[in-house]
N, C-alpha and C positions, 0 to 999 in steps of 0.2 A: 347727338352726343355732344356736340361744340369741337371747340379747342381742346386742343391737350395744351395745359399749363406747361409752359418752360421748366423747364430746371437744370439744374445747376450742371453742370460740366462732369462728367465722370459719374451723374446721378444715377440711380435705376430706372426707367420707366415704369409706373405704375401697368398692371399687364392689361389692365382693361383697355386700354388705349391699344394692345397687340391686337385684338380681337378683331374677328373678319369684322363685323357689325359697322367698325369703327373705317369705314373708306371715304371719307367727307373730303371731296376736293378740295375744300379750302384748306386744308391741314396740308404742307407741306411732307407731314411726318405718314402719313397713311395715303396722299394721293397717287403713287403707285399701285396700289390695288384694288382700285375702281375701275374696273371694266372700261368705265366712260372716259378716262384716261388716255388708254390705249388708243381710242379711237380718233376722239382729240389730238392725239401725237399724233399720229398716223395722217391724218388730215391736214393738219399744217406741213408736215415733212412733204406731202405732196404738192400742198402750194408752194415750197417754196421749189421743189425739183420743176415746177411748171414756168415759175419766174423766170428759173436759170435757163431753160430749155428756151422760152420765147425771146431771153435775152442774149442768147448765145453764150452763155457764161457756165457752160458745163464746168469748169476747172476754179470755178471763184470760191477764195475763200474770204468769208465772213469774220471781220474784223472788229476788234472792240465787245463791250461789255452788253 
């Protein structure tokens, strides 16, 4: 499917862009409902609990952008 075109501020989204079909990772706008997502989150969330774990840094918070 691609990109979903930007548009304007207060635009509509055209619906097809709603559609399951439409889960393309690269899209910001649809990459929560990729399965593959989830899993990827999941994955990294546990590197980094294993960082903090082998670093002693249970309580660190993560600074900056």
């Amino acid at each position: 499917m691609g990109y979903r075109p930007d548009g304007e501020l207060g635009e509509s989204v055209n619906e097809i862009w709603n559609q399951p079909a439409h889960n393309w990772l690269g899209d910001t706008y649809s990459t929560h409902v990729n399965p593959v997502f989830w899993k990827l989150h999941g994955w990294v969330d546990d590197r980094i609990d294993d960082w903090k774990r082998v670093n002693r840094a249970e309580n660190y918070q993560w600074k900056g952008t």
